[in-house]
KEKE-3310 file (N, C-alpha, C; in steps of 0.2 Angstrom, whole numbers, plus 5000, padded with zeros to 4 digits):
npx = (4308:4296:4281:4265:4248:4236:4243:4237:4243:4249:4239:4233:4241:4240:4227:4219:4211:4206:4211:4202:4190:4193:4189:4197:4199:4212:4217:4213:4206:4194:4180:4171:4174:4179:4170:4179:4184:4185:4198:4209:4218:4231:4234:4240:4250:4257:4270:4265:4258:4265:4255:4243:4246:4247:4233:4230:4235:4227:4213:4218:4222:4208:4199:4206:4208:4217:4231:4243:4258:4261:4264:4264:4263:4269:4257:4254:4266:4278:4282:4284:4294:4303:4304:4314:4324:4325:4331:4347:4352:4348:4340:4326:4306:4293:4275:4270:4259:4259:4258:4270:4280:4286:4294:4303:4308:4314:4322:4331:4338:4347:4342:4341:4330:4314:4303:4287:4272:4266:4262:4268:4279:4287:4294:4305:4313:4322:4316:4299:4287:4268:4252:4237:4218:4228:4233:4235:4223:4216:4217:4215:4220:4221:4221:4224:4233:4245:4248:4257:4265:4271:4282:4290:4298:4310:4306:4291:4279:4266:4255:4242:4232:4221:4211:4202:4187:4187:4188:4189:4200:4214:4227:4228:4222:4229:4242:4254:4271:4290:4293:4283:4276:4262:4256:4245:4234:4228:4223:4217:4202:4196:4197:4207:4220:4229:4231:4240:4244:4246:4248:4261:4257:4264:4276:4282:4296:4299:4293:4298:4311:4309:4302:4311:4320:4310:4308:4307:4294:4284:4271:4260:4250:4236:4234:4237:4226:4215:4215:4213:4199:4192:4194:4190:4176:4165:4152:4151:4162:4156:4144:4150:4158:4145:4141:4150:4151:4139:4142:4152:4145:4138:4146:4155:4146:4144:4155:4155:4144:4155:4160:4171:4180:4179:4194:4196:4199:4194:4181:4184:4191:4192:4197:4202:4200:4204:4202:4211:4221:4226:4219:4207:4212:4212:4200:4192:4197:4197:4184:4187:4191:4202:4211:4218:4231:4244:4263:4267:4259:4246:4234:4227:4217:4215:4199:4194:4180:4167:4163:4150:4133:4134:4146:4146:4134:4146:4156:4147:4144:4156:4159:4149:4148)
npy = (5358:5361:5370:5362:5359:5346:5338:5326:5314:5321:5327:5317:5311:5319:5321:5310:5295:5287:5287:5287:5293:5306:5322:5331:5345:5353:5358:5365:5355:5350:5342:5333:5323:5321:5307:5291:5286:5270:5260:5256:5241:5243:5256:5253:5244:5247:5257:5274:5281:5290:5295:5293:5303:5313:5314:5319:5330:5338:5338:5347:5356:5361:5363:5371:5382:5387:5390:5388:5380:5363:5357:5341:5336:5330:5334:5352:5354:5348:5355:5369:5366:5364:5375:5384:5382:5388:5396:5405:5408:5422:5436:5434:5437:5436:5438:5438:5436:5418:5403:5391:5384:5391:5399:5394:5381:5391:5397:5385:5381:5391:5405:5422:5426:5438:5442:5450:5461:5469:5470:5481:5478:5470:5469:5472:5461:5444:5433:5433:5428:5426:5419:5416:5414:5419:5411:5410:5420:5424:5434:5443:5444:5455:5447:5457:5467:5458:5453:5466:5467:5454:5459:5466:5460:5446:5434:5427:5418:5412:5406:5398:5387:5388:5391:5385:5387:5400:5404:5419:5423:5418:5416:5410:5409:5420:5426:5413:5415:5420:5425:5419:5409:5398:5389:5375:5366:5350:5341:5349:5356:5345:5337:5326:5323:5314:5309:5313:5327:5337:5354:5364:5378:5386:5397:5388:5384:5384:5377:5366:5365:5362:5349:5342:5341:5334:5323:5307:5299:5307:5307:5295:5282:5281:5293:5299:5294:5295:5308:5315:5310:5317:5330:5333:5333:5345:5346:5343:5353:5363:5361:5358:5372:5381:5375:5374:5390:5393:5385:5393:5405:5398:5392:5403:5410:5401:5400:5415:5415:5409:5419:5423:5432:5435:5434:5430:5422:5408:5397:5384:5387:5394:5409:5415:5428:5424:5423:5418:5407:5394:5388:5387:5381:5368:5368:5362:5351:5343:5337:5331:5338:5343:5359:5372:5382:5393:5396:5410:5417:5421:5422:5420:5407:5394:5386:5373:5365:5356:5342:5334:5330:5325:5328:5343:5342:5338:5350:5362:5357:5359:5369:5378:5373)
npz = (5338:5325:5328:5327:5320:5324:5333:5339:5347:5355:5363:5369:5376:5389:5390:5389:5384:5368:5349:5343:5350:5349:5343:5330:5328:5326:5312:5303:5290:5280:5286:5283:5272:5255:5246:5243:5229:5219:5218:5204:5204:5199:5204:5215:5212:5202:5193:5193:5178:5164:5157:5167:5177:5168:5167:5179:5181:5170:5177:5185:5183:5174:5186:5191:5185:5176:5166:5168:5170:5181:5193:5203:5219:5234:5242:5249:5256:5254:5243:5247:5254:5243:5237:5242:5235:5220:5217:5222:5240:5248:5252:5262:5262:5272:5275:5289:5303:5298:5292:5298:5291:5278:5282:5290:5283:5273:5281:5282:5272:5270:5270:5274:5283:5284:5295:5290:5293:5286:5270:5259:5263:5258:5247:5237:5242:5239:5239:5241:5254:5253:5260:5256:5255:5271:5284:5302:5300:5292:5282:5268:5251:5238:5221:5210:5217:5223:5210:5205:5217:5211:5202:5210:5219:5218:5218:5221:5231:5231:5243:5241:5249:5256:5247:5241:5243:5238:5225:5219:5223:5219:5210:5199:5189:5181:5167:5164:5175:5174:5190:5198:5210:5211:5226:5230:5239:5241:5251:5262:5260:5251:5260:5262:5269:5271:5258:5252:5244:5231:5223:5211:5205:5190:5178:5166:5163:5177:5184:5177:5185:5197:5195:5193:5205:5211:5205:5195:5200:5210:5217:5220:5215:5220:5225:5213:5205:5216:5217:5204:5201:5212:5209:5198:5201:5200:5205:5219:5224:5222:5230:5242:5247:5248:5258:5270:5270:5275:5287:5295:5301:5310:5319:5324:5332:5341:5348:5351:5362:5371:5373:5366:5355:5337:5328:5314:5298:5289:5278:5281:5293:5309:5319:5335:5346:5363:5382:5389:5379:5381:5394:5387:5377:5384:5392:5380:5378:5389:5385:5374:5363:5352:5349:5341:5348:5348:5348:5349:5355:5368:5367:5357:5348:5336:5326:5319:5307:5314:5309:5307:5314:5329:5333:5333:5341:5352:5353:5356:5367:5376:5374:5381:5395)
capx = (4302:4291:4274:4260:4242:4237:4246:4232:4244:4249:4234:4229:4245:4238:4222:4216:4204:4206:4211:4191:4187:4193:4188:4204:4198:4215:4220:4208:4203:4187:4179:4167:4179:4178:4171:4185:4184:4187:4204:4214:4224:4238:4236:4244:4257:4262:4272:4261:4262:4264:4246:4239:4250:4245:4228:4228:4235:4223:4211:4218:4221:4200:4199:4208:4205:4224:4236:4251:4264:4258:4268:4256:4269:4265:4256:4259:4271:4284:4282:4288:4303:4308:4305:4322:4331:4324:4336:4353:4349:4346:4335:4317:4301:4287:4272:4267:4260:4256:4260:4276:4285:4286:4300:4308:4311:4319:4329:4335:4340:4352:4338:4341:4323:4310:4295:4284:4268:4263:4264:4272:4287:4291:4295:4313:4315:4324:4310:4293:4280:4262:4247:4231:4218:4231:4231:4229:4220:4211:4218:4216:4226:4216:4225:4227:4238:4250:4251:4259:4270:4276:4287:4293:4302:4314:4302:4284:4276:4259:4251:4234:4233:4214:4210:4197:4179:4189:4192:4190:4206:4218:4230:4228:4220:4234:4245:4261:4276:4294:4293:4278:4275:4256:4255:4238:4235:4223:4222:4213:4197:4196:4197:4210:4227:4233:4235:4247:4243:4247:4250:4262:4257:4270:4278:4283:4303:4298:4291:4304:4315:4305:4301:4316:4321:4305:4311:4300:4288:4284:4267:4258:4247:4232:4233:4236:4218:4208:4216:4207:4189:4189:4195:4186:4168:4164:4148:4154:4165:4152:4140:4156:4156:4141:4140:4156:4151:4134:4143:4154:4141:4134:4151:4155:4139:4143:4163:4152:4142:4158:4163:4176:4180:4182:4200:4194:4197:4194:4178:4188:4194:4189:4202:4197:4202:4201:4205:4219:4222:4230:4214:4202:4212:4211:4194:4190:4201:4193:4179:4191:4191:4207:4211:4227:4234:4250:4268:4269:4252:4243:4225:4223:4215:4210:4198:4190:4173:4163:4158:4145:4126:4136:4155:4143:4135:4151:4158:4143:4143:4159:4159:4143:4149)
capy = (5356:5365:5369:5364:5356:5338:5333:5322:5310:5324:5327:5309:5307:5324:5321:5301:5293:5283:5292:5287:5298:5312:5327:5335:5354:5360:5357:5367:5352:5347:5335:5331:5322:5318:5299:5289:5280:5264:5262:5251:5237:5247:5261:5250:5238:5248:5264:5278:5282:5299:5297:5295:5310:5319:5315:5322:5338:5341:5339:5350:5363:5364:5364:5381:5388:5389:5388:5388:5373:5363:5349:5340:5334:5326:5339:5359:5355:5345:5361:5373:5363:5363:5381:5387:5378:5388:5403:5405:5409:5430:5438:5433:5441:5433:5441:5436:5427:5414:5395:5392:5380:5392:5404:5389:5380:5394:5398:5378:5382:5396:5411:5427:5427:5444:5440:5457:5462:5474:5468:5484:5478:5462:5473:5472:5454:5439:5429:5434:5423:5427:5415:5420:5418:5419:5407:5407:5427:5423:5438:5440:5449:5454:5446:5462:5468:5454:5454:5472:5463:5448:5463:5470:5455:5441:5428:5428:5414:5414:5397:5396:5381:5387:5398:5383:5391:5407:5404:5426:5427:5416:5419:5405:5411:5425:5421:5411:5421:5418:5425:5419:5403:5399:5383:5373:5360:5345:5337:5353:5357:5339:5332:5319:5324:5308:5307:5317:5327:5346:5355:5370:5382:5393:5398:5382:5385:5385:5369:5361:5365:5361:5342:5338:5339:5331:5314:5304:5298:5314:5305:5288:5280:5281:5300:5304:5294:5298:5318:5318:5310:5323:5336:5334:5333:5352:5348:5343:5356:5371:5359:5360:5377:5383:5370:5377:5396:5393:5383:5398:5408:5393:5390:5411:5411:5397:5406:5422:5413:5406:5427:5423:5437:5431:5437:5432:5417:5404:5394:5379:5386:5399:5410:5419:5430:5420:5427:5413:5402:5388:5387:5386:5375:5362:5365:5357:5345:5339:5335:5327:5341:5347:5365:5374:5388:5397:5400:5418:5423:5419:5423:5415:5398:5393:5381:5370:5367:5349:5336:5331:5332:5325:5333:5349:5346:5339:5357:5366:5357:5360:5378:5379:5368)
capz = (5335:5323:5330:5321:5322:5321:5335:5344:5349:5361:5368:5372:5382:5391:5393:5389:5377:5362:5346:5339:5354:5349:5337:5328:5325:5327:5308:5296:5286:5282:5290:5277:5266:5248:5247:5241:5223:5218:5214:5202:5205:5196:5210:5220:5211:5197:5196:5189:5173:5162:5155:5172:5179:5165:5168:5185:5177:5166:5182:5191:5176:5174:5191:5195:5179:5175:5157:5171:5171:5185:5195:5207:5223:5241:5250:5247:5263:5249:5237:5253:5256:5239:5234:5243:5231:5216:5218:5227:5244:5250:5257:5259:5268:5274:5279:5295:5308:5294:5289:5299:5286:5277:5283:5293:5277:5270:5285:5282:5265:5270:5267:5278:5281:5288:5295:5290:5295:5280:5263:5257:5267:5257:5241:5236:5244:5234:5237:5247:5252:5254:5261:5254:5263:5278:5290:5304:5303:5287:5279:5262:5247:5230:5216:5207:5221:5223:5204:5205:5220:5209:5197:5214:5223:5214:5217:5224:5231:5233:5247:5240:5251:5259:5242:5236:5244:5237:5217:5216:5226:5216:5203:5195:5181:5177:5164:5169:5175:5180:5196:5202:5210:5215:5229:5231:5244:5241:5257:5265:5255:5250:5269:5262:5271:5272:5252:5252:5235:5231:5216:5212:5198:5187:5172:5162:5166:5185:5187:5175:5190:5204:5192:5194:5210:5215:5203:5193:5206:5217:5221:5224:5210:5223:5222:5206:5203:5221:5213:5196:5200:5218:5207:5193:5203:5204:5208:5226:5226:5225:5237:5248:5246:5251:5267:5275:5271:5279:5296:5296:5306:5318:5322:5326:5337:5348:5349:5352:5369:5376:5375:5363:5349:5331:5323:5306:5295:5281:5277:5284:5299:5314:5322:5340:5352:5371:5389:5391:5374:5385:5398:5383:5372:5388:5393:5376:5378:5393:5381:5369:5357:5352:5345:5340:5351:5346:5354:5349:5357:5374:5366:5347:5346:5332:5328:5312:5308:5315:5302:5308:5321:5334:5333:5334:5348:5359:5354:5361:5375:5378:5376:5387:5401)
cpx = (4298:4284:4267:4253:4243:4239:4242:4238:4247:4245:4230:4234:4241:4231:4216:4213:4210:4207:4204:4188:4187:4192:4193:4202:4204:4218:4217:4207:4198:4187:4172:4171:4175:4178:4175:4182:4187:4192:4206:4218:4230:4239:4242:4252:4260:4263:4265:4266:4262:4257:4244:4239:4247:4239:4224:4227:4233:4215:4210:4220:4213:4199:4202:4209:4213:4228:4243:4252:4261:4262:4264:4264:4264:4262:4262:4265:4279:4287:4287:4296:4308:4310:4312:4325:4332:4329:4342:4351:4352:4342:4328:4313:4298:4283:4266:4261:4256:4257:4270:4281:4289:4296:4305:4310:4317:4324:4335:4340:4348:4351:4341:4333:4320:4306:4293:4276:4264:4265:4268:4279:4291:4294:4302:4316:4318:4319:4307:4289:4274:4257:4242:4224:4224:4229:4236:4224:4213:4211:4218:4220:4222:4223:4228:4236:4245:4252:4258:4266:4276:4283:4290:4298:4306:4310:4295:4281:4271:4256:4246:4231:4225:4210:4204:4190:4181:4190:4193:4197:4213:4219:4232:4227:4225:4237:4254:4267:4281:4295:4288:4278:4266:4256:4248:4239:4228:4219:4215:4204:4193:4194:4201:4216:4230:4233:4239:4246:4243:4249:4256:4262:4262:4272:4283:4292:4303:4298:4294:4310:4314:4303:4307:4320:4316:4306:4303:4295:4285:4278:4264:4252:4239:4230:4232:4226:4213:4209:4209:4200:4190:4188:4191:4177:4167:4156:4146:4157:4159:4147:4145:4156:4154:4140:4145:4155:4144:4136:4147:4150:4139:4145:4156:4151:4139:4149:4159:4148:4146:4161:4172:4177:4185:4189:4197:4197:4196:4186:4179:4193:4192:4195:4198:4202:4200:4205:4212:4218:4224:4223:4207:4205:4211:4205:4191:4193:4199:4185:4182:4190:4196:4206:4217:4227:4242:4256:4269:4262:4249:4236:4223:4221:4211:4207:4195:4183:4171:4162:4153:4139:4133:4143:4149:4140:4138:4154:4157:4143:4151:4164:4157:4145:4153)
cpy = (5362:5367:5370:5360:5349:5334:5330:5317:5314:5326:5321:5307:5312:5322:5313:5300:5289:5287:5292:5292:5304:5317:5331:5341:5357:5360:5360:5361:5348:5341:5331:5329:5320:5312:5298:5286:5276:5265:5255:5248:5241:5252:5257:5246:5240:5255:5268:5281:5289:5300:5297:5301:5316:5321:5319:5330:5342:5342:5345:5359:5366:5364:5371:5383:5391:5387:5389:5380:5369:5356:5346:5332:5333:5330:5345:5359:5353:5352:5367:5371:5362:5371:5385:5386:5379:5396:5402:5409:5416:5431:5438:5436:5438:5435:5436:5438:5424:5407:5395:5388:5384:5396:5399:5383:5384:5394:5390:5376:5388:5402:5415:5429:5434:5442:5448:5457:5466:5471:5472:5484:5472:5465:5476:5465:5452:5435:5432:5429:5428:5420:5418:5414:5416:5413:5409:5414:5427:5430:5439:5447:5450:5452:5452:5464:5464:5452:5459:5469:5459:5454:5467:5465:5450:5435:5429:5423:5415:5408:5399:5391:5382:5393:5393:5386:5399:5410:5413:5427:5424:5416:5413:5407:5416:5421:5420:5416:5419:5418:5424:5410:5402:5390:5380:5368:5356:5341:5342:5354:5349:5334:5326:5319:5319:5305:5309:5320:5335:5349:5361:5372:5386:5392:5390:5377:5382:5377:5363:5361:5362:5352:5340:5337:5336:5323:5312:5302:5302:5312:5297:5287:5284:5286:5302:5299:5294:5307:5319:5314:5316:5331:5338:5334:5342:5353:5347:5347:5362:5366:5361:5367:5381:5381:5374:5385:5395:5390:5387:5402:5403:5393:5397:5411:5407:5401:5412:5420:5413:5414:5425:5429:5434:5439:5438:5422:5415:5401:5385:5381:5393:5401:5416:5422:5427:5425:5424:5407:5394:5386:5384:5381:5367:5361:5361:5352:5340:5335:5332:5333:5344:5352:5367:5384:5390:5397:5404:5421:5417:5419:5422:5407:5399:5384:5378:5368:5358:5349:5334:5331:5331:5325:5339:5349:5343:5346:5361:5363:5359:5366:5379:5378:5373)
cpz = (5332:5325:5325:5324:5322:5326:5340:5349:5357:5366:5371:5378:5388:5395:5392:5384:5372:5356:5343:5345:5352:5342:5336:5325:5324:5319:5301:5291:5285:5283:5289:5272:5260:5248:5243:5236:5225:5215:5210:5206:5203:5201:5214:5220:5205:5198:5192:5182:5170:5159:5161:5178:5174:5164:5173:5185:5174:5170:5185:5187:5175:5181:5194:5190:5176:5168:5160:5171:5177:5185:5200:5213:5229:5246:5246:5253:5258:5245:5242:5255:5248:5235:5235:5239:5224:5216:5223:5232:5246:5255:5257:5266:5267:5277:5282:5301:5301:5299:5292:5295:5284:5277:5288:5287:5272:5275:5283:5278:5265:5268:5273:5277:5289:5288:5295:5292:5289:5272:5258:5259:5264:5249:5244:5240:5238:5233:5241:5245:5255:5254:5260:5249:5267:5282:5295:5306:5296:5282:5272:5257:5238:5224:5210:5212:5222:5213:5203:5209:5217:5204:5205:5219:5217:5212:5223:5225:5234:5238:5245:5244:5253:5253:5238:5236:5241:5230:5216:5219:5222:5209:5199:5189:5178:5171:5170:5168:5176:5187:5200:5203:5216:5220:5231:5235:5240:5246:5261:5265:5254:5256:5267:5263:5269:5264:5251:5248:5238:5226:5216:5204:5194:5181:5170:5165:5176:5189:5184:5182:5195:5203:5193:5197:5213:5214:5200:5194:5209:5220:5218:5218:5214:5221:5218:5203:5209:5219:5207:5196:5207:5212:5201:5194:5205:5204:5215:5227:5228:5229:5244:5251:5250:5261:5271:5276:5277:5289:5299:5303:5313:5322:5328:5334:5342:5351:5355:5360:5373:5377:5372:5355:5343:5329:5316:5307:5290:5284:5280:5293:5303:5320:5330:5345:5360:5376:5388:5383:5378:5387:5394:5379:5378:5393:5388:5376:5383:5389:5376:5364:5355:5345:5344:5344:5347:5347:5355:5353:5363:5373:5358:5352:5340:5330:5320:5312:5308:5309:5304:5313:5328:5336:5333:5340:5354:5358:5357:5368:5379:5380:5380:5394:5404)
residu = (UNK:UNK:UNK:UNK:UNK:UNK:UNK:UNK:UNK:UNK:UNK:UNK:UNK:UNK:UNK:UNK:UNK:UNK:UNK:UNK:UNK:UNK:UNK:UNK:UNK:UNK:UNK:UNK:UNK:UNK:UNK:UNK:UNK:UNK:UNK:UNK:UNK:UNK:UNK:UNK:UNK:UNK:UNK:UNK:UNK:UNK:UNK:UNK:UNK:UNK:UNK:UNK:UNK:UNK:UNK:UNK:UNK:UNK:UNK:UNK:UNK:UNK:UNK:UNK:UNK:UNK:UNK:UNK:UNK:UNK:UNK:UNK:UNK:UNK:UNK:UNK:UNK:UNK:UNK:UNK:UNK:UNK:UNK:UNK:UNK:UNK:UNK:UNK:UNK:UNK:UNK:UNK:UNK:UNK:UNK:UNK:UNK:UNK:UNK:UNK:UNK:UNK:UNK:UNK:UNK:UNK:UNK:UNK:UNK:UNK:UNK:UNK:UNK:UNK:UNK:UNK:UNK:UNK:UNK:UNK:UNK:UNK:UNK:UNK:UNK:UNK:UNK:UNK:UNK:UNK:UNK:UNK:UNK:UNK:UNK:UNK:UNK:UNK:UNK:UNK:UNK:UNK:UNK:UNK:UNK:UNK:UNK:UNK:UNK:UNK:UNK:UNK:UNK:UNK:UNK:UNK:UNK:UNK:UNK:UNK:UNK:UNK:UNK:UNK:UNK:UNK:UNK:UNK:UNK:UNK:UNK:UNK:UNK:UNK:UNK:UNK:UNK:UNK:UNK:UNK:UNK:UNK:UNK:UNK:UNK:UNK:UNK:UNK:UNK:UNK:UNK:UNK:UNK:UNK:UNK:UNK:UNK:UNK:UNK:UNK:UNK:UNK:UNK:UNK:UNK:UNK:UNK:UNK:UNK:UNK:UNK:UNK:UNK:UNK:UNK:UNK:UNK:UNK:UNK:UNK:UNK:UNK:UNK:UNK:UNK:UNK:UNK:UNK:UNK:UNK:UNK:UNK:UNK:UNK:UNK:UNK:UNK:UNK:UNK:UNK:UNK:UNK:UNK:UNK:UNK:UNK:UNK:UNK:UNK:UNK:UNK:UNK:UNK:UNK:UNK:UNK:UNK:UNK:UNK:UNK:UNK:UNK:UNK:UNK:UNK:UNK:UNK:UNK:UNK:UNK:UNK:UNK:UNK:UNK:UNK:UNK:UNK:UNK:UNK:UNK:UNK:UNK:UNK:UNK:UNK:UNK:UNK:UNK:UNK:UNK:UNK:UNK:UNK:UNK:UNK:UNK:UNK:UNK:UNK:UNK:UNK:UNK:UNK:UNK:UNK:UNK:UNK:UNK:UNK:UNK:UNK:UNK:UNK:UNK:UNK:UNK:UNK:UNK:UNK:UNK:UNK)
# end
């Protein structure tokens, strides 16, 4: 099993309650979602069409500021599992500890994959991937830099998946390249997982490859219009924005009480040095709060940011306590 967040249904067997009881911090997504539009009857009973698909496109092109090619699939998790398959399989680097799909997709695929620590180390790969920001250290990589990167590796995949409160950091805006592939998520940013919606950027050639392994449906009527009204509201994006930058600190500051030391981070999610990660992720748990620990590490948790008066103060109390 892959180890990942979300899995509440694991900690209800653990620790009880209802799943309405519980607060899901361990998955970086806001939790202030995008209200949901009114959808067409046709969302539902007819396939999507090429106007409405291209509508989404044209969305989600002013939306990241982009003149790249732009495929819009189920979740950047879809775009991860197909990237393998855009090269005959070598050598690929990953710099890690990120996004574990990632490099377990490749492995899947038949990649001989490195996990690296230093981004000077992924130069001369067939493929490298890069998360930016990072999860779960919130690391981040100036788009110049990994520009210089993409002429140094086969192919360069960039996750932007937590890059929306960050537009200075994405390479969206470059011009489109062979070897660059940029991945966006929707679900994240948006608070709407459960549409399943995600883009990936790149040179025109790119995403012809990548459309055509995805088929002509890659995603759900629904989507492609709850995508193009969320995405085309950018004055909920930048209110978005500022609210997550500003709960950034309150959220630190209770961390900082319970004598927790911040690692670092995204505007959607909070990573922390603890005594015991285990001990701390199930004192919250006893308060129904679930958080995300690690298997390679005894002292990360990390954790995402309340939606609301009262998701804030069951947190603090359960810091406190």
């Amino acid at each position: 099993m892959r180890d990942h967040g979300g899995n509440i249904d694991a900690a209800r067997v653990r620790w009880g309650g209802r799943a309405e009881d519980w607060i899901d911090l361990s998955t970086g997504i806001n939790r202030v979602p995008y209200p949901l539009p009114r959808l067409s009857s046709d969302a539902w009973t007819a396939l999507p069409t090429r106007a409405a698909m291209d509508g989404l496109i044209a969305a989600a092109r002013r939306a990241y500021g982009t003149r790249a090619a732009i495929l819009p699939v189920a979740g950047a998790q879809a775009a991860i599992q197909m990237v393998p398959r855009l090269r005959a399989a070598g050598v690929a680097r990953v710099l890690s500890p990120t996004y574990n799909e990632h490099a377990a997709s490749l492995r899947a695929a038949g990649w001989t994959v490195e996990e690296v620590s230093n981004p000077a180390q992924l130069a001369g790969a067939d493929l490298a991937v890069v998360v930016n920001p990072n999860n779960p250290d919130g690391r981040q990589h100036a788009p110049a830099d990994l520009s210089v990167l993409a002429d140094r590796v086969g192919l360069l995949v960039v996750d932007e998946s937590f890059a929306d409160p960050y537009p200075h950091l994405s390479l969206a805006g470059e011009e489109p390249q062979p070897g660059l592939v940029i991945l966006r998520s929707f679900g994240k940013f948006y608070g709407l997982a459960g549409v399943r919606l995600g883009f990936v950027l790149g040179h025109e050639e790119t995403i012809g490859q990548l459309s055509a392994m995805a088929g002509p449906w890659p995603i759900s009527g629904a989507a492609i219009e709850i995508g193009a009204t969320a995405l085309g509201d950018r004055d909920w994006a930048a209110e978005t924005i500022a609210r997550l930058a500003g709960e950034c600190g309150r959220i630190d500051a209770l961390a900082a009480k319970a004598g927790w030391r911040l690692i670092g981070g995204t505007s959607l999610f909070r990573s922390y040095r603890v005594p015991d990660a285990e001990a701390a992720q199930a004192r919250l748990a006893r308060h129904h709060v679930w958080t995300r620990i690690f298997p390679w590490s005894d002292d990360w948790l990390r954790l995402g940011l309340p939606g609301s008066a009262a998701e804030w103060a069951r947190l603090e109390e359960a810091l406190t306590r």
